[in-house]
N, C-alpha and C positions, 0 to 999 in steps of 0.2 A: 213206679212212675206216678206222679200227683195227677190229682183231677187237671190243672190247668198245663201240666206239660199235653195232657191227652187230649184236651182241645186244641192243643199249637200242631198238635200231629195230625188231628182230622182237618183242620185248616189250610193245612200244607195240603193233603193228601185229595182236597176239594179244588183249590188249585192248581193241584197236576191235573188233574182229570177234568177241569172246564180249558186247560190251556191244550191237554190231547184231542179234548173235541173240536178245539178251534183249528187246530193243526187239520185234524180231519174233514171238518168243511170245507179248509180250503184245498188239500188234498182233491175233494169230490169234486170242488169247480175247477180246478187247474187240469181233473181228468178230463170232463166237461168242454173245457177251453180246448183241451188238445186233439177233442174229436173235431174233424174236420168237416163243414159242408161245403159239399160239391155246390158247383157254382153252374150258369148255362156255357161257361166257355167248356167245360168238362163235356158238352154234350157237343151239336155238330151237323150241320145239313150234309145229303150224301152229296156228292159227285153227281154231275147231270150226266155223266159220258161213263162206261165202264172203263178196265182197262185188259187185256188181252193178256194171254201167256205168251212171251216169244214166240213159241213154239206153236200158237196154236192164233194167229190171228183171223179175224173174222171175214166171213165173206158173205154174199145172199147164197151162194149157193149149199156152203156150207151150212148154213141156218134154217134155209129150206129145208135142207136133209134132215134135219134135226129137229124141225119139227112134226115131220113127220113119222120118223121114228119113235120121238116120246107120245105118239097118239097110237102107234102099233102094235098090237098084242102077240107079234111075231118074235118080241123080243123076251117072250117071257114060253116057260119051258110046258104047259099045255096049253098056248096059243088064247090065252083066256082074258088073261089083265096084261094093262100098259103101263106106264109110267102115269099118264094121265088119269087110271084107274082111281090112284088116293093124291094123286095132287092135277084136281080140278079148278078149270079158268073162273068159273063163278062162283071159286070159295076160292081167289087168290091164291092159287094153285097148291092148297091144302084140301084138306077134307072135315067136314063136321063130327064125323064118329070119332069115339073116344079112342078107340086104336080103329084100324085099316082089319077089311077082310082084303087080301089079295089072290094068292090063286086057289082055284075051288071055291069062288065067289061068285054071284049072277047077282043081277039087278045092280042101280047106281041111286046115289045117294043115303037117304031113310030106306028104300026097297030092297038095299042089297043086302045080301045072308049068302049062307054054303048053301051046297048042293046038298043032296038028304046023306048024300055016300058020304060025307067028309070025313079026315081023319089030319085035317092041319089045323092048328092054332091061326087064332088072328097074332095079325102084324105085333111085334114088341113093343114097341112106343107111340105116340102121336103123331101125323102126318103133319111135319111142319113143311111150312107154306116155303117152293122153290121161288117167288117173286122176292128180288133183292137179294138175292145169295150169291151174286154176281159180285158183291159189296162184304162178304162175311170179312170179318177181320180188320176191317177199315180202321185208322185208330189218326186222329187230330196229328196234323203235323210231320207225320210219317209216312216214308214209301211203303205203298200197297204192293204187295208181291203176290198175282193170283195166283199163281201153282201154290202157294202156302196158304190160301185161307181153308181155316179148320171147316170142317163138316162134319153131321150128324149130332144126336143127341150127346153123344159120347167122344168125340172127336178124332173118330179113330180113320178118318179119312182127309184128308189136304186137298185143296183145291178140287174143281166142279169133273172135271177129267176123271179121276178120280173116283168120286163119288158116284157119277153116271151108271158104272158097270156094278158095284157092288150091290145093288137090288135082284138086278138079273141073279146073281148068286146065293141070293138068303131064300132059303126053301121057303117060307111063310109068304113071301111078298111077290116073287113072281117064277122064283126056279118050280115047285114043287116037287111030288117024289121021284118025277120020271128021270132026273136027273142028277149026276154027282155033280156036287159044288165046283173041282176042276174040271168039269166034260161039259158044261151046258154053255159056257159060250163059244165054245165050239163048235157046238152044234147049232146056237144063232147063229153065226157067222155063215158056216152051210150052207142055213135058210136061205139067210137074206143072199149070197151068191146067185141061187137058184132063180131069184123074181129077176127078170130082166129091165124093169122099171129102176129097181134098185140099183144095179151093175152102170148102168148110166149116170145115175145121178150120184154114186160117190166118184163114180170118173171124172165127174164137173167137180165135183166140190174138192177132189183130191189129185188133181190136173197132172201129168207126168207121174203118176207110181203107177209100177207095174201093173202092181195087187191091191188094187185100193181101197178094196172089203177086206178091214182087219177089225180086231179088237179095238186098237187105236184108234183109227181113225173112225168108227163106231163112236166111243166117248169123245173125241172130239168133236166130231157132230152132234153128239146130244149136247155138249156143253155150249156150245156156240151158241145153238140156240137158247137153251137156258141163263144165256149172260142179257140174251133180248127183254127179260122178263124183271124188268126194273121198273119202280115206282116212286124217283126224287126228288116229285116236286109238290108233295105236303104244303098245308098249310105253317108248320113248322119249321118247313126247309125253306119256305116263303121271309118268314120272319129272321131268319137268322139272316138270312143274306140281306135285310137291311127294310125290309116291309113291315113295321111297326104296327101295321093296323091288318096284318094277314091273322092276329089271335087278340079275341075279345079280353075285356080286364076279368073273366071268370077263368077263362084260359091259360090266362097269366097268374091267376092266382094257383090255379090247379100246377101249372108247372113251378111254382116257389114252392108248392106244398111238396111234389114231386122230387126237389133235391132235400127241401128241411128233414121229411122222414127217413130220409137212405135210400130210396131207389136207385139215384144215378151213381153210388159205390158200385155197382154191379151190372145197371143198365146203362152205360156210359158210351161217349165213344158217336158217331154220323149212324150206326146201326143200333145205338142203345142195349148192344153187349158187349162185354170184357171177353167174352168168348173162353170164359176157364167156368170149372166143372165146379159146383159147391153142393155139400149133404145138405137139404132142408127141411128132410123127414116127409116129402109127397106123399100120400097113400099112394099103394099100387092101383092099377086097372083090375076091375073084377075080370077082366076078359080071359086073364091068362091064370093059370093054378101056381105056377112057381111067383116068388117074389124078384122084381127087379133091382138088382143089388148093383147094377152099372159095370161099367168095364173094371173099377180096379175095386167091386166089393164093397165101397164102402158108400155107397147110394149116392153118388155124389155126377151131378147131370152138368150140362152147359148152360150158362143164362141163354135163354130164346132172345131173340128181337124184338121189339116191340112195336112196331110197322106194321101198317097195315093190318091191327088188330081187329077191326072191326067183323071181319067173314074167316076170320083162322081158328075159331073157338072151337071145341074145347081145348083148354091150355093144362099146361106144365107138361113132360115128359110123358105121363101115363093117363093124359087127357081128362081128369077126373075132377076138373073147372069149367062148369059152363059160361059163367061171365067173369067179367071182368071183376066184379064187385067180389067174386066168392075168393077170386085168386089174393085181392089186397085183404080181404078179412083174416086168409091165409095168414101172411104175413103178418096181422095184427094177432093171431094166438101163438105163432113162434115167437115173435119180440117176448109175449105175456108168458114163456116157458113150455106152451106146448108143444108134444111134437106127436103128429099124426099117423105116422106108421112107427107101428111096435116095433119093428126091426132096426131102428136106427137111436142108436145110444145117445145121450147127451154131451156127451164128450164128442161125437161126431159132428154135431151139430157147425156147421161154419157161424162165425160169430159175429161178421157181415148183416145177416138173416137176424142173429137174436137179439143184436144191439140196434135195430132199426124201431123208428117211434111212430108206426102207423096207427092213428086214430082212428076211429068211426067217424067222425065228422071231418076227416081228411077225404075218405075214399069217393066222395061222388065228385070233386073238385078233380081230386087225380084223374078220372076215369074221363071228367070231361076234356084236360090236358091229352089223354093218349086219342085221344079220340082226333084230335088234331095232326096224327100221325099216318092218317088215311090219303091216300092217293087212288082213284080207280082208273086212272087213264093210263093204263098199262095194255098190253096186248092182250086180246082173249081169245084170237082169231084158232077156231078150231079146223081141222081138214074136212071137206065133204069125204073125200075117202083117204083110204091106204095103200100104197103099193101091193101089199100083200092080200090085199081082197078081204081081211077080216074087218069083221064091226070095229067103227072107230071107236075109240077107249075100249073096249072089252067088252065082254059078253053082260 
């Protein structure tokens, strides 16, 4: 081959390879193009009104019952912690510790610890806040169906019914060892038979049944009341329904910034979750010795809420965020390829999380955005006492 045919080949050979990069740039912006940003129609004010199960509409009397029973430590298997134990009315009916001590615990708030004898674990996950859970699964444009809104961190429960009795059941949170997982409401039930304050007031609230201390109709009265426990009228829920000047232009900015990085992929929706499980690589809680690997394994949690953020701290599943700021920084070393707990592979990773573009100079604009997601005029009203004679919340 001559010198000048070997020029006409590296010539050629320079032109393929400046016309494959152009090909590739635009490739990278037509990927670019095709990522999508969420817009505020994606997002959504709640419902000012809940909406009821058929089967389970609401009443005062019913509601009474009910809240009186989630402030009663009768319902848990050594008479010690209530439902109100880890989701307290002045921390938006969550609690501030990283995970929950429940039974075999004394003191409330910062004061509470075990007793010296202990031999249970604290709670598995973060006490997220029951206020608006009346609302889980709410989705734009759709029939809300309450028996099916998902619950817990993991979703392994439907609707507030539901949900109500499986505490009473988990040995760490309120059954403890005195009791088998099948035999302890049972034996609430008993209980509550025995107090004669009770036996009246589910005869009100469960009018014409024979036997109106059941299981049933126990979760139905805690859920009633727990559907009382909404908060939808934000300064956000303000604006969307047509109140232009219910969010400052910093507010408005924080909320542009809030769809441009990816949040509302995931926080979407009048509740600002998709309510489906995704791997993000959390650390675990130091609290517990085994790692948290979720219901199917593969560390993969529910997006939380994002309501009412202000008194629900610490965040993520295994509570190991104390502000808000740590949680978006979060996000800003996953997009950057880290991942936080050694148990969770990269290939695990959901790709929601890794392809989101949160900045450092995004996060105090967002944080001032969620922060317009606050409502306190919700109920706090706690009982002077209990039918059952114990201290209200717990010991």
């Amino acid at each position: 081959m001559s010198v000048g045919n070997r020029g006409d080949v590296s010539l050629l050979v320079c032109i393929a390879l400046l016309c494959a990069g152009c090909r590739n740039d635009r490739t990278s912006s037509n990927e670019k193009q095709a990522r999508t940003t969420e817009t505020i129609a994606d997002l959504g004010a709640l419902p000012l009104y809940v909406t009821d199960p058929a089967d389970n509409p609401s009443s005062p009397e019913k509601v009474n019952l009910g809240r009186l029973l989630f402030f009663d430590p009768v319902l848990s298997g050594n008479k010690d912690v209530s439902c109100a134990t880890c989701h307290q009315p002045e921390f938006n009916y969550a609690e501030f510790l990283e995970t929950s001590i429940g039974v075999n615990g004394v003191g409330s708030g910062s004061k509470r610890r075990f007793i010296e004898t202990n031999d249970l674990p604290f709670v598995k996950r973060n006490s997220q806040s029951i206020l608006n859970t009346a609302f889980n699964g709410i989705k734009n444009g759709e029939l809300y169906e309450p028996e099916k809104a998902p619950m817990f961190w993991d979703l392994r429960a439907k609707g507030l019914e539901m949900q109500a009795l499986e505490p009473i059941r988990t040995l760490e949170e309120m059954r403890g060892n005195s009791f088998h997982e099948d035999k302890v409401l049972d034996e609430i039930i008993e209980r509550i038979r025995k107090i004669p304050a009770y036996s009246v007031l589910f005869s009100e609230a469960f009018s014409g049944e024979q036997e109106p201390v059941n299981q049933l109709n126990l979760s139905r009265a805690i859920s009633s009341y727990e559907r009382t426990l909404i908060a939808p009228n934000t300064r956000f829920d303000q604006y969307m329904r047509g109140d232009s000047n219910a969010l400052s232009t910093s507010e408005k900015d924080g909320l542009n910034a809030f769809l441009v990085t990816g949040c509302a992929k995931c926080h979407s929706g009048p509740m600002f979750s998709d309510y489906k499980l995704h791997t993000l690589g959390v650390p675990d809680t130091d609290n517990r010795k085994e790692s948290d690997a979720g219901i199917n394994n593969d560390y993969a949690f529910r997006t939380p809420s994002l309501r009412n953020l202000r008194y629900t701290g610490p965040y993520m599943h295994s509570g190991k965020f104390a502000t808000l700021e740590q949680v978006l920084m979060f996000y800003e070393d996953v997009a950057g390829g880290k991942i936080l707990n050694s148990n969770v592979k990269k290939e695990q990773m959901d790709s929601l999380a890794t392809h989101m573009d949160v900045n450092f100079k995004d996060i105090s604009r967002i944080v001032e955005f969620l922060n317009t997601l606050n409502d306190d005029s919700f109920d706090k009203t706690v009982p002077a006492s209990v039918p059952s004679g114990l201290p209200v919340k717990g010991l």
